[in-house]
N, C-alpha and C positions, 0 to 999 in steps of 0.2 A: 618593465615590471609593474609599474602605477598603474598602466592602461591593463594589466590582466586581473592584479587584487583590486583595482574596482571595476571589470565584468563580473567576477566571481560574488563580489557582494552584491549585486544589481540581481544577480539569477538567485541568490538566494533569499536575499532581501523580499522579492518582488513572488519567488514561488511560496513563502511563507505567506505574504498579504492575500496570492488566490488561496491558497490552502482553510484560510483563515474566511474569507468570505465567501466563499463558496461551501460553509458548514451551512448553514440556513436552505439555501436550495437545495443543494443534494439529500438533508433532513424531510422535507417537502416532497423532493422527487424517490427519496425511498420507503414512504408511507404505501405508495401504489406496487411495491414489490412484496407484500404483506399477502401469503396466500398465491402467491404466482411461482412460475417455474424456475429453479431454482439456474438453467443457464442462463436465463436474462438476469438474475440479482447476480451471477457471478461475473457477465461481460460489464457489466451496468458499476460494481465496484473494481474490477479492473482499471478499468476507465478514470474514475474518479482518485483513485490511488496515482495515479500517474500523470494525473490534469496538474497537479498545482508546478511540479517542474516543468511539465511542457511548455504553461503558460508564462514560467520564469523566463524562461530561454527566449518566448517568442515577444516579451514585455522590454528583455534588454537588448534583444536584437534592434526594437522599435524606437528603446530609448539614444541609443548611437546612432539612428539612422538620425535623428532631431537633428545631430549636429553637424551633418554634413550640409544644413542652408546654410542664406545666408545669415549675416548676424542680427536683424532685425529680426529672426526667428526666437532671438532670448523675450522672457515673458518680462524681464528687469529693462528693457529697450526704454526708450521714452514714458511711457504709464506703464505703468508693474501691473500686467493682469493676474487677475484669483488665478489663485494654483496650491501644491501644497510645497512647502520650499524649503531646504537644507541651509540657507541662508544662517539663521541663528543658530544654529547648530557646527557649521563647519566656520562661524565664525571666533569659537570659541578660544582661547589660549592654547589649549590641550587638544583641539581637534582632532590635528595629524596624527597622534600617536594612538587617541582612541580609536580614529577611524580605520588606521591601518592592523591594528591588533583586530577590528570585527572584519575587516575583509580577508586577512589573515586567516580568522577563524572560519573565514567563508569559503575561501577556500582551501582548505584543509578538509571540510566535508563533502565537498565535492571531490578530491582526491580519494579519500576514503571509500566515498561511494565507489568509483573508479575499482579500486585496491580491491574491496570487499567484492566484487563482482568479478573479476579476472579468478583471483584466490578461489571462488565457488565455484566457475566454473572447469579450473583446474582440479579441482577437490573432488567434482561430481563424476571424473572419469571412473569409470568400474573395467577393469581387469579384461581384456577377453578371454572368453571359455569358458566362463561362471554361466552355471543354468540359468532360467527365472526365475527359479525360487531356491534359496539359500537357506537354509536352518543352522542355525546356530544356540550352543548348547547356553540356556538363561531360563531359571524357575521363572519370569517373569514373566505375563504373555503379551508378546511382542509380535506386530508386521509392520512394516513399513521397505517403503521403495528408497532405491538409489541408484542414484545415475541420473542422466540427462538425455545423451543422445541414446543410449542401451538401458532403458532401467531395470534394475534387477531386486524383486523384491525378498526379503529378508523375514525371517519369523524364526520364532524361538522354541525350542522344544516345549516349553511351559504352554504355550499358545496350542502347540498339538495334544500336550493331555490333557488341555480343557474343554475345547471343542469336540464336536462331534466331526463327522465327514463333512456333510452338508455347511455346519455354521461355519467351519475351515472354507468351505469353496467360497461364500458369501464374503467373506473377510479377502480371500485374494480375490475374489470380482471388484473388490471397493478399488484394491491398490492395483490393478489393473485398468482401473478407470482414470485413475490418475496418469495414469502413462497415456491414455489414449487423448486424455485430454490437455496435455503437456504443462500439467501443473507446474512440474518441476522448473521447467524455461520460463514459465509466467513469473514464478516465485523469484526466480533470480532476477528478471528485468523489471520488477515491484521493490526488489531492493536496491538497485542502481536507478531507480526515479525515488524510493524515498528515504533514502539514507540520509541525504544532507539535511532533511525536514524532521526527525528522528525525533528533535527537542520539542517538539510539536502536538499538541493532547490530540488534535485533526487529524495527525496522520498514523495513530497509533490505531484510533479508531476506524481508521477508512481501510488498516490492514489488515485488523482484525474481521470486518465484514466481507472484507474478500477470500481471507482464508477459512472462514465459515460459511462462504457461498460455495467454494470446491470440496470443502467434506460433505455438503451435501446433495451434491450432480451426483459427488460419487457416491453416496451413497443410494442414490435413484436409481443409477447405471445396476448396479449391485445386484436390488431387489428387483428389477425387472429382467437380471442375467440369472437371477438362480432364484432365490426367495426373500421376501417381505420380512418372515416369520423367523427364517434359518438368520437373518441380517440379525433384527431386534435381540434375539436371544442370545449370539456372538458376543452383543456389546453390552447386554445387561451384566452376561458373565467374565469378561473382561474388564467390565467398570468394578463389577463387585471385586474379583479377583487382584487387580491393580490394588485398590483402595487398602486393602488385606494386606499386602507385599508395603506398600507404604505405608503405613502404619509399623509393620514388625521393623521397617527399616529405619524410620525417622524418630522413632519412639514417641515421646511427652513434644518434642516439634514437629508433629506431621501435620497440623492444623496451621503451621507457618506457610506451607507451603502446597502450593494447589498439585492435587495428582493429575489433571489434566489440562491443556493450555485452554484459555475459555473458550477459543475459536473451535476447540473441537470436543465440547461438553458434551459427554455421552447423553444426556436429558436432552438437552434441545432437539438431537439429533433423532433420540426415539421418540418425540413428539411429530419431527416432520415424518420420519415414517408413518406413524401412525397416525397421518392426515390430521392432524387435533389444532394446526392454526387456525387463527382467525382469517375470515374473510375480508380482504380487504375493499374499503366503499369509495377508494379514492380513484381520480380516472386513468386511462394506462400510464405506464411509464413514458410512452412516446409522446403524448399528449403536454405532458406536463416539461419533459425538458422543450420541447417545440415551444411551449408558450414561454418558460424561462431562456432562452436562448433569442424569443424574440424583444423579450422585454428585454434583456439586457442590451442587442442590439441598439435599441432604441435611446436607451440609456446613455449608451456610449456615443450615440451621432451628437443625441442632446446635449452631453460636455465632452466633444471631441476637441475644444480649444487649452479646457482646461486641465485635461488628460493631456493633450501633447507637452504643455507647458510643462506640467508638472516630471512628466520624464526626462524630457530637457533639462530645466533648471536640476534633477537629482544626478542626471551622468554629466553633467560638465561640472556640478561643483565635486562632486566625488573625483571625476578624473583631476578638476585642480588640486584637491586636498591631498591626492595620495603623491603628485609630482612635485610637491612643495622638499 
């Protein structure tokens, strides 16, 4: 049980520290998605959404491998080389108990994630023999998809007497797009990489950018399946319309709480329709992680003594502290 709650704090430990410095270069490299197509900003924050666990996993993989040398391998051997070390820290009175309650806590999110990810994908089953489009009787005007492997998209009768024919087809192109481009599996395997990071301002952010890189593929997909125009006008009327419905619903607190999630701000979105970004002056996307991927490289050869130490010295005093 020692050797599993301190892996579990080692991958969560270690995918918060990438989560966390890896804000500064992905800032950097997503200056040059400013103006560019909207499925490179969306594979581009997939990506990064799901970096800081990957690198958790493959940080504590490397930190247990440290301790299969031999023992002249500890950085406390004869001269204590630079490193960064748990030493005062797991030397404390109270150590054991602190440390076990954070790994505890460590892994309980990684369970979570685990829980949360079966449960959705259980959840997302839809029925066989349901059409593709389902209306369901709600003044509200409502579409959205469900399902996973089948999705089946949903709208409200409120959505059909506000629309015309046309803005109706443009609204099921958007949530058809989604299905084509498997938001839905994306969304689930974004929340089993970042669930256990959740406590994290990095990873709130890096999910937000990606869930507002797929409203607006799909909304690309949309206006080039039917219209530009019939798109913009669906969502002016549906923002308006919404805003109206919240308001008569929430009363004197409708200003508590936002009628739309930010990721899919009807404003931002008729701005990218209607081309109105700024161009961006920075150089590609490819460009700039190539030069950050090589600098870090380099980075990493340059204190590759003081990185191994440091992993070392953190999985073997964790693993003594949680066996005490």
């Amino acid at each position: 049980m020692g050797g599993l709650l301190a892996s579990a704090l080692l991958v969560v430990g270690s995918a918060a520290a990438s989560s966390l410095l890896l804000c500064l270069p992905v800032m950097v490299a997503a200056e040059s998605l400013v103006g560019r197509e909207p499925a490179t900003a969306r594979r581009f924050w997939h990506v990064v959404a799901a970096l800081p666990l990957i690198l958790g996993l493959l940080l504590t993989e490397l930190a247990l491998l440290t301790l299969t040398g031999d023992i002249t391998a500890s950085p406390h051997q004869e001269r204590i080389r630079p490193h960064l070390c748990l030493a005062l820290l797991t030397g404390l009175p109270d150590a054991p108990f602190r440390f076990r309650l954070y790994a505890t806590l460590a892994l309980g999110l990684l369970v979570f994630a685990l829980v949360r990810f079966v449960l959705g994908v259980v959840r997302s089953r839809v029925p066989a023999g349901l059409p593709e489009v389902v209306e369901v009787d709600a003044a509200a005007p409502l579409c959205f998809s469900l399902g996973v492997t089948r999705p089946v998209i949903v709208c409200s009768t409120g959505l059909r007497r506000l629309l015309t024919e046309e803005e109706r087809a443009a609204v099921l192109a958007h949530e058809r797009a989604h299905g084509r481009h498997r938001d839905a599996q994306a969304e689930l395997l974004l929340r089993l990489a970042t669930d256990p990071l959740l406590w994290l301002p990095t990873t709130h952010y890096y999910l937000r950018q990606a869930r507002a890189a797929r409203e607006l593929l799909s909304d690309e997909a949309a206006a080039a399946e039917t219209s530009a125009g019939a798109l913009r006008a669906a969502l002016e009327k549906m923002a308006q319309a919404a805003v109206t419905h919240h308001r008569r619903q929430e009363g004197d607190l409708a200003g508590l709480r936002p009628v739309f999630p930010d990721y899919a701000d009807p404003q931002s979105r008729l701005r990218a329709l209607a081309d109105e970004s700024e161009a961006s002056l920075a150089p590609g996307l490819g460009v700039i992680v190539t030069i950050e991927v090589v600098l870090l490289a380099v980075l990493v050869g340059w204190q590759w003594r003081p990185l191994h130490d440091t992993l070392h010295c953190v999985a073997r005093s964790l693993l003594d502290i949680m066996r005490r």
